[in-house]
C-alpha positions as CSV (number, residue, x, y, z in Angstrom):
1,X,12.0,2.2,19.3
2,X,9.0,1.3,17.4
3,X,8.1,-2.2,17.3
4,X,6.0,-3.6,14.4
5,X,3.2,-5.7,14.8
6,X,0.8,-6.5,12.2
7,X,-1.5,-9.3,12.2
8,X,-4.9,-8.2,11.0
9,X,-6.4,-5.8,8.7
10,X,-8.4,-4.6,11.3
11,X,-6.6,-4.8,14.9
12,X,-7.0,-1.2,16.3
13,X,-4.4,0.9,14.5
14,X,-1.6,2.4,16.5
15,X,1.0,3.3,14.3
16,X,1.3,4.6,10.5
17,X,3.5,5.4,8.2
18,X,2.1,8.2,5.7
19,X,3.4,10.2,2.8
20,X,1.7,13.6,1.9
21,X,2.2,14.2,-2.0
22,X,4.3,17.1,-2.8
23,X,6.3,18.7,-5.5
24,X,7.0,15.6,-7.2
25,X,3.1,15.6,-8.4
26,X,3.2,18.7,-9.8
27,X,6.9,17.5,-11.9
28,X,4.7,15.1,-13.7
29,X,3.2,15.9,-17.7
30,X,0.6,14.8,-19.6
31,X,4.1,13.6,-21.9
32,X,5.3,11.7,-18.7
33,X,1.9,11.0,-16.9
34,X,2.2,7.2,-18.6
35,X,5.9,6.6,-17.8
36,X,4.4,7.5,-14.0
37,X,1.8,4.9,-14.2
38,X,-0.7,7.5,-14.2
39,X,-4.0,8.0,-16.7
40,X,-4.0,12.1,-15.7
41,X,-2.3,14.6,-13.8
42,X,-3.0,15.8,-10.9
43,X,-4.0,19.3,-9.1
44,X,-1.5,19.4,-6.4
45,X,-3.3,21.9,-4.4
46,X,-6.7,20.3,-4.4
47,X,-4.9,16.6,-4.0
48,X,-3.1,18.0,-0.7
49,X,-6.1,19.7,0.8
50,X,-8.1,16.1,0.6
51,X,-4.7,14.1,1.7
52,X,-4.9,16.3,4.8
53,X,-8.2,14.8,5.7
54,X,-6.8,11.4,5.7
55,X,-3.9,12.6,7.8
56,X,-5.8,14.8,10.4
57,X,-7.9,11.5,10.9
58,X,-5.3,9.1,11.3
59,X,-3.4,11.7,13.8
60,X,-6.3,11.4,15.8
61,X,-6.6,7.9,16.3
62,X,-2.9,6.3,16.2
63,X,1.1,7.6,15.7
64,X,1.3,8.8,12.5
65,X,5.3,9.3,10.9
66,X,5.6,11.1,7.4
67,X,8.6,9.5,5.1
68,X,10.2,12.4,4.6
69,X,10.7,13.2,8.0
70,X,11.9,9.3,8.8
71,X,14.3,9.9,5.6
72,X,15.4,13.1,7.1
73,X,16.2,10.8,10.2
74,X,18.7,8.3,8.2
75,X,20.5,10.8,6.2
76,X,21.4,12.5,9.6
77,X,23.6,9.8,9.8
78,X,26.7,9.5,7.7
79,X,27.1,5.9,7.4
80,X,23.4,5.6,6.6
81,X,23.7,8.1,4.3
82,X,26.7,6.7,2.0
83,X,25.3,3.4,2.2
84,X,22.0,4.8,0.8
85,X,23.0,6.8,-2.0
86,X,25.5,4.3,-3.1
87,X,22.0,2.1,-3.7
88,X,20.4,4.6,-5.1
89,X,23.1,5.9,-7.5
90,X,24.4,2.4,-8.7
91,X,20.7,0.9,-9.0
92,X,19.4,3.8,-11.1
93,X,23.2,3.7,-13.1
94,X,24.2,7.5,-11.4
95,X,27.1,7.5,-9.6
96,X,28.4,10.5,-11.0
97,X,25.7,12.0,-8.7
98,X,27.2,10.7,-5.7
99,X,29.6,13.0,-4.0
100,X,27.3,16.2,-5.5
101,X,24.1,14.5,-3.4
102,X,26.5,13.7,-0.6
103,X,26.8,17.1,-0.2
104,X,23.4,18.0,0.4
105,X,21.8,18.9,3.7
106,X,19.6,16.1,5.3
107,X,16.4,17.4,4.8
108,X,17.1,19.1,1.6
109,X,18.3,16.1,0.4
110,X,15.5,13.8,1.8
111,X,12.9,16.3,-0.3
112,X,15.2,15.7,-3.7
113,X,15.1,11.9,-3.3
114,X,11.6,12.2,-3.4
115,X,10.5,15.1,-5.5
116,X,13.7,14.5,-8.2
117,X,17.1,15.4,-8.4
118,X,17.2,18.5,-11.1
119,X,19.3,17.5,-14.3
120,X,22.4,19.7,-14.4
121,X,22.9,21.3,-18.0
122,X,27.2,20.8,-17.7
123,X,27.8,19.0,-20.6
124,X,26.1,18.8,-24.1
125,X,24.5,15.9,-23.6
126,X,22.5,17.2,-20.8
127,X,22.3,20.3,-22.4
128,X,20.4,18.4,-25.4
129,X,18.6,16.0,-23.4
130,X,14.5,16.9,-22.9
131,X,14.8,15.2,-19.5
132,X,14.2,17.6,-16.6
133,X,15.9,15.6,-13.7
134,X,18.8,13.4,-13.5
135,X,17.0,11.1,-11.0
136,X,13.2,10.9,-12.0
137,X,10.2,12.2,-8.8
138,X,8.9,9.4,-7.2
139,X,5.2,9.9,-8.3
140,X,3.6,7.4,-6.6
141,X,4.9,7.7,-2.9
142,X,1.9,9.0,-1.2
143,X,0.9,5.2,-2.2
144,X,2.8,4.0,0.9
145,X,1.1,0.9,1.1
146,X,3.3,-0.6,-2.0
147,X,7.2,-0.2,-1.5
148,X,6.9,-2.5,1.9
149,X,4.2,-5.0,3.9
150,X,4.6,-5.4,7.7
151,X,4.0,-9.0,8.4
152,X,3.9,-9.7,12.2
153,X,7.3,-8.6,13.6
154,X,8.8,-8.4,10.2
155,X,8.8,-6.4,7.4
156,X,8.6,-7.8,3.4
157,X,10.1,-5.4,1.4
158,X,8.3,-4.8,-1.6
159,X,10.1,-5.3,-5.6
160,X,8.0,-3.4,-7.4
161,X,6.6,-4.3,-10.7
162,X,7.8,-1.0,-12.5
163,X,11.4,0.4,-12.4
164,X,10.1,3.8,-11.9
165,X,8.9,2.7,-8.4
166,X,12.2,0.9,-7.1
167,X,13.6,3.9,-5.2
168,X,10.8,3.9,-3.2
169,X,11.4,-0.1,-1.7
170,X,15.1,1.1,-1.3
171,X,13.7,4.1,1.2
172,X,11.4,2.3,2.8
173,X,14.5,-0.7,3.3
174,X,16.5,2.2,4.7
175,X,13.7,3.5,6.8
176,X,13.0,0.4,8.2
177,X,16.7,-0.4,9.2
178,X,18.8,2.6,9.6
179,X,16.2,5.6,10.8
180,X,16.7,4.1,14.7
181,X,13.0,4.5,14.7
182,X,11.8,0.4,14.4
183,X,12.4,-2.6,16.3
184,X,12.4,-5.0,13.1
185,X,13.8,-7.0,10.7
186,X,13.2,-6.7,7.0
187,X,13.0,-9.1,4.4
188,X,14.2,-8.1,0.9
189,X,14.2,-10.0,-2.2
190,X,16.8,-8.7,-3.7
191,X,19.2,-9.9,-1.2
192,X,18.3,-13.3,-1.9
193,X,19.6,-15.7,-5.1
194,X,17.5,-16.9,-8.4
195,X,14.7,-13.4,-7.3
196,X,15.3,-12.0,-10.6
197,X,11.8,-12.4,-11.7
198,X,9.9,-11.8,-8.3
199,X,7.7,-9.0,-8.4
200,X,5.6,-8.3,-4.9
201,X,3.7,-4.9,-3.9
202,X,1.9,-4.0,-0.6
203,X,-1.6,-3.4,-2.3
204,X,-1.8,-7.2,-3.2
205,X,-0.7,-8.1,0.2
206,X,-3.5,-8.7,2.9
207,X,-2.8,-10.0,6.4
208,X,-5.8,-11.4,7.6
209,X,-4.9,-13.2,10.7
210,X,-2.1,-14.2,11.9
211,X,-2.1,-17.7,10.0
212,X,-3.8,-16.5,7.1
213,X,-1.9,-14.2,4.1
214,X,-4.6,-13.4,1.1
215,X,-2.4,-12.3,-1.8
216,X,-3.4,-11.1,-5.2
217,X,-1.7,-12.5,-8.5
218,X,-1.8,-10.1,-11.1
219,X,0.0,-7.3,-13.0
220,X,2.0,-6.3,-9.5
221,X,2.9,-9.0,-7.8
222,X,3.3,-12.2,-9.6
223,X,3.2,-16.6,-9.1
224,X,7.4,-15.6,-8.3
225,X,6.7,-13.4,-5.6
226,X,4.2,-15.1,-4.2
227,X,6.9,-18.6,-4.0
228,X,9.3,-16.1,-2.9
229,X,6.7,-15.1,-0.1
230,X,6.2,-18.9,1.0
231,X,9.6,-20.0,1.0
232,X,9.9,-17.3,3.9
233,X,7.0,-18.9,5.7
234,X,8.3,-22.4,5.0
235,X,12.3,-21.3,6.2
236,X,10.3,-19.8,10.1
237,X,11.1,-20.5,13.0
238,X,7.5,-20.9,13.5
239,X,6.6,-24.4,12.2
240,X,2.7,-23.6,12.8
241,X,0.3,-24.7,10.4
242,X,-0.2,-21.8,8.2
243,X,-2.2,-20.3,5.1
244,X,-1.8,-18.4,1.9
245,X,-5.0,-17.7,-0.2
246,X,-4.1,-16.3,-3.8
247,X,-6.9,-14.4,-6.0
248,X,-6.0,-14.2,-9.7
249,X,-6.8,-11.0,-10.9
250,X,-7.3,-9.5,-13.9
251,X,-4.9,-7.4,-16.1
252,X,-6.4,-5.0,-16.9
253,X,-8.5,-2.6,-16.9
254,X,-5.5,-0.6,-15.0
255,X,-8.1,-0.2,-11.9
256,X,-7.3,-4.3,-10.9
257,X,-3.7,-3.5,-10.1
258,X,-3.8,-4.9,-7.0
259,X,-6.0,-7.1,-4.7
260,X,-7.0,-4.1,-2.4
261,X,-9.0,-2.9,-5.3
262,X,-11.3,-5.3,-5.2
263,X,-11.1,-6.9,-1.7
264,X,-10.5,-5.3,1.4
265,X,-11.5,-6.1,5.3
266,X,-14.1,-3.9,7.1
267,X,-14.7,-5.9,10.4
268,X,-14.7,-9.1,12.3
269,X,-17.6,-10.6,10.0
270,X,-18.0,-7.9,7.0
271,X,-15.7,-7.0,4.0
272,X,-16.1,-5.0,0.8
273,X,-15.9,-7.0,-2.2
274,X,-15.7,-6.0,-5.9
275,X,-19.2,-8.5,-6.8
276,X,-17.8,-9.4,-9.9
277,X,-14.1,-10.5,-9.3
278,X,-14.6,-12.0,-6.1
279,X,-18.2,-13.7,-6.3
280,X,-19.2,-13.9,-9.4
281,X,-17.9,-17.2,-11.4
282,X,-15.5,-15.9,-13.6
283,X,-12.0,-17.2,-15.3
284,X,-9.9,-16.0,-11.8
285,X,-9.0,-18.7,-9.5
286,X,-8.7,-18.7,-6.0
287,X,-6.1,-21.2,-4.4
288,X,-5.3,-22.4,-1.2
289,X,-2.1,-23.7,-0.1
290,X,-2.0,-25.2,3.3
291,X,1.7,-25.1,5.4
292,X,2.8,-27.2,8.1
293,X,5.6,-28.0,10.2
294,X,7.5,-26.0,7.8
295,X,6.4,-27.7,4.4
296,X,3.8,-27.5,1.6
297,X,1.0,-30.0,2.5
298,X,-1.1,-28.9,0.0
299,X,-2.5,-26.5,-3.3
300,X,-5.8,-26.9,-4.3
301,X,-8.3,-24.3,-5.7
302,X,-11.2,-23.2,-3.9
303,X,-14.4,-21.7,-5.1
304,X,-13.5,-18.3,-3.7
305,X,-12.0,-16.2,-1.3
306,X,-15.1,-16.1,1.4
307,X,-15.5,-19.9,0.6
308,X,-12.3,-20.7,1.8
309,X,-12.1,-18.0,4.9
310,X,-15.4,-19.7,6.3
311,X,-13.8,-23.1,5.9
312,X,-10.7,-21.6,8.2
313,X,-12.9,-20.0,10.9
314,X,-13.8,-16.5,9.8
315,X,-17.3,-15.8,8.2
316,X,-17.6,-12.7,6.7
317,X,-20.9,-10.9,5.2
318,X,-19.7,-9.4,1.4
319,X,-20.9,-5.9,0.8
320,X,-20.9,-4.8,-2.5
321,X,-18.7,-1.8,-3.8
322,X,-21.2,0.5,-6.2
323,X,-24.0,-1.6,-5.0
324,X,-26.0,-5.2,-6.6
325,X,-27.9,-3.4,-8.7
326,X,-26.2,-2.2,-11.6
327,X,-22.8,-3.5,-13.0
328,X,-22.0,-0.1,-14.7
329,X,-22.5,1.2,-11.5
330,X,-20.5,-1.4,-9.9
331,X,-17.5,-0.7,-12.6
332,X,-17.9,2.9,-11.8
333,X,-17.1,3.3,-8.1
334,X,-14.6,0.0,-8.4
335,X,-12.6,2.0,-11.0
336,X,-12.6,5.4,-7.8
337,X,-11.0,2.8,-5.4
338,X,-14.8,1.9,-4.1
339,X,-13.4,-1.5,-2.6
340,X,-10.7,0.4,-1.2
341,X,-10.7,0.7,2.5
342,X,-8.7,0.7,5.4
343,X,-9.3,0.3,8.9
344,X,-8.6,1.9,11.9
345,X,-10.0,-0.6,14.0
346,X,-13.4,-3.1,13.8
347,X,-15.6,-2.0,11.9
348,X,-14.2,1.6,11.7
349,X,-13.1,1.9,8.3
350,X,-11.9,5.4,5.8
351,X,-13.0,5.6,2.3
352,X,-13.9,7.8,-0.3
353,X,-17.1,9.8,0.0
354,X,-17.9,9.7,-3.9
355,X,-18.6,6.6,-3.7
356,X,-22.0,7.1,-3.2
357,X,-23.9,3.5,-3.7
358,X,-20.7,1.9,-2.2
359,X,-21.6,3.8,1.2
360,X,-25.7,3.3,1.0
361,X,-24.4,-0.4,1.0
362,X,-22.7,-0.3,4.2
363,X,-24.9,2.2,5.8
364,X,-27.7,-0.6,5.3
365,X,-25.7,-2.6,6.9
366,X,-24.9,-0.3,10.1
367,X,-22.0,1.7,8.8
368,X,-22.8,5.7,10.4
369,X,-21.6,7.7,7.7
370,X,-19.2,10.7,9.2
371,X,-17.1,13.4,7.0
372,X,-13.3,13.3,7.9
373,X,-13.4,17.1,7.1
374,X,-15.7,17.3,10.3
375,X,-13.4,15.1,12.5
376,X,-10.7,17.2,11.8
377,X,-12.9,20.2,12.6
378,X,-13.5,18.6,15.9
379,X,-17.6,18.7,15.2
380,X,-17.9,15.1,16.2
381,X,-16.4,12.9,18.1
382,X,-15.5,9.3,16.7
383,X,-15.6,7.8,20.4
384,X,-19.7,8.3,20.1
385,X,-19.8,5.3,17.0
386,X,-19.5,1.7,17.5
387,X,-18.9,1.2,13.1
388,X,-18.7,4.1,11.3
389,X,-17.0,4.9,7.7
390,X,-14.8,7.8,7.8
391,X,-15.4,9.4,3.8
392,X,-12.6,11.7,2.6
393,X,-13.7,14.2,-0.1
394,X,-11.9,12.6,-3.2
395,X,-11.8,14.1,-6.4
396,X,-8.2,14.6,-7.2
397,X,-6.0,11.3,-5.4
398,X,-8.5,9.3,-7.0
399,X,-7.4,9.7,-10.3
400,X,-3.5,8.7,-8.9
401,X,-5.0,5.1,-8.9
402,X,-5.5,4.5,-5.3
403,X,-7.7,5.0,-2.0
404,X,-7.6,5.1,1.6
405,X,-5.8,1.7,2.1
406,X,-3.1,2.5,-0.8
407,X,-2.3,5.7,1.3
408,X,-1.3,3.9,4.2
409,X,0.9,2.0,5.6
410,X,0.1,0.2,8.9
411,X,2.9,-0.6,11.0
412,X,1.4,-1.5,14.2
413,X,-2.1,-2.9,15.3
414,X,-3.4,-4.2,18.4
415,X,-4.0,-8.0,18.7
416,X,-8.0,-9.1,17.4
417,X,-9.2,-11.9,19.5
418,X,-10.7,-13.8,16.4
């Protein structure tokens, strides 16, 4: 069994959980695209031919799994698989789907939860209704990073901000503790009393060291999910002294979702950092709240994320997604996930390739510049750079809201000697 270890954003990655998008993009409307959480639709063709360069990377370097192929795993087993579409069905208020769904096929079944379960015209109310499926596509899956955040040993499951998006937590749950793939335990808020108004998703989520949690507070993940995140550090077993940093973020426009959009680790001294949001002074604060022996000691704001890092031992260099030079620039590349990176070990990082001034910025700072298309092509070889970023060719899974970190969802990493 796999056994989940996560203490840094940028331990050298050995394991990953990916999703490629599939049908379940192409089920979505310009009439639904807003229900979705989307802005546009999305060429399914094109997205999948640049989502394969993210995968053929990753392949490369750690042990990739693909959901559907972990879901396929815990609907092979019949007790998993009444216990999860019971869930399903009674959360989303559709049992009368159960016994036709439990007798589907694993794998056929594993691509319904995820693409939509077709709306049978059988009576006149589904014959009148404009709905297409009786249990909606999960659009946003191949945003693994959201429905769940490994945390050490453990794994937080996530409770989305946006109904539309639980059934992906409740596969991830099930992946996590019925596929007989992972050594873990998982942590879900739901389970727990007085959780009602907890909202928590991956991309706000940011394990930094193993005493350190950076977590944004914003449209995603609120001031509940965050308590509901430190009562779980304060109820350990571990009665180290710990810390969680929270960065306020703004609401909108819809590109701040989450933290990871505007802040996101690149080595042991360098990050990429939205200027504006996280340096600038601005109306966001930054807090600090200081555990030990198993209680609050303390929660105090802090002039900003690096400020307080430094003061805990980790000084990091800011480069600047879209550059210093131009704040429309700046707002351009942030808005095409330009802060948005995830990496694969120190200073080896994937991001988009539009993001041109976002990428002259960290080759000034020693960044080689290779195409993942030529990595998969086996024209270089990643062994031959010491920090490199890896640029996928990104004009379609941009517009889904999201970038290389969003796409992925780490489940192991070696340990970083700090």
């Amino acid at each position: 069994m796999e056994k989940v270890q996560i203490n840094s954003e940028i331990g050298e990655l050995e394991g990953i959980i990916l999703h490629t998008p599939g049908a379940e993009v192409e089920n979505m409307t310009p009439e639904n695209a807003q229900r979705a959480l989307y802005s546009d639709i999305l060429n399914l063709n094109v997205a999948r031919k640049e989502y394969a360069q993210l995968s053929g990377v990753l392949s490369k370097v750690a042990k990739t799994y693909e959901v559907i192929d972990l879901l396929e795993r815990v609907l092979s087993n019949s007790h998993a698989k009444e216990y999860l579409l019971e869930k399903i069905c009674r959360h989303e208020n559709a049992m009368s789907l159960y016994d036709y769904l439990l007798d589907i096929g694993p794998r056929e079944l594993a691509r319904m939860l995820i693409e939509g379960v077709p709306l049978i015209k059988n009576t006149l109310t589904n014959f009148l209704s404009r709905d297409r499926f009786a249990l909606p596509p999960l659009y946003n899956f191949y945003f693994t990073r959201d429905a769940s955040i490994a945390i050490g040993e453990d794994v937080l499951i996530a409770k989305m901000a946006n109904a539309v998006r639980d059934r992906e937590s409740i596969i991830m749950e099930s992946i996590f503790s019925k596929s007989s793939v992972f050594a873990t335990q998982t942590i879900n808020p739901t389970t727990f009393n007085q959780t009602e108004n907890v909202t928590i998703e991956g991309g706000d989520v940011l394990v930094i060291r193993d005493d350190i949690l950076l977590i944004g507070n914003g449209i995603r993940t609120n001031t509940h999910g965050i308590d509901f995140i430190l009562s779980r550090l304060l109820a350990s077993d571990e009665k180290k002294r710990r810390y969680i940093l929270v960065q306020e973020l703004p609401y909108k426009p819809e590109s701040f979702i989450h933290l990871d959009m505007v802040f996101t680790m690149l080595d042991y001294d360098k990050c990429m950092v939205y200027e504006p949001i996280i340096l600038q002074p601005n109306r966001y604060q930054t807090v600090q709240i200081t555990i030990d022996n198993g209680k609050v000691r303390e929660i105090k704001t802090v002039d900003n994320i690096l400020v307080a890092l430094k003061n805990l031992g980790i000084d990091l260099k800011p480069i600047c997604c879209g550059g210093t030079k131009d704040r429309w620039v700046q707002e351009r590349e942030q808005w095409h996930s330009g802060a948005n990176f995830v990496a694969i070990g120190p200073g080896k990082v994937i991001g988009y390739g539009r993001n041109i001034n976002t990428l002259d910025e960290m080759q000034r700072d020693g960044f080689e510049i290779v195409r993942a298309k030529d990595i998969v092509a086996e024209k270089v070889d990643l062994a031959s750079y010491n920090r490199f970023v890896v640029t996928l060719d990104g004009s379609e899974l941009p517009r889904g809201g999201g970038g290389a970190r969003c796409m992925t969802m780490p489940f192991k990493r070696k340990p970083v000697k700090w």
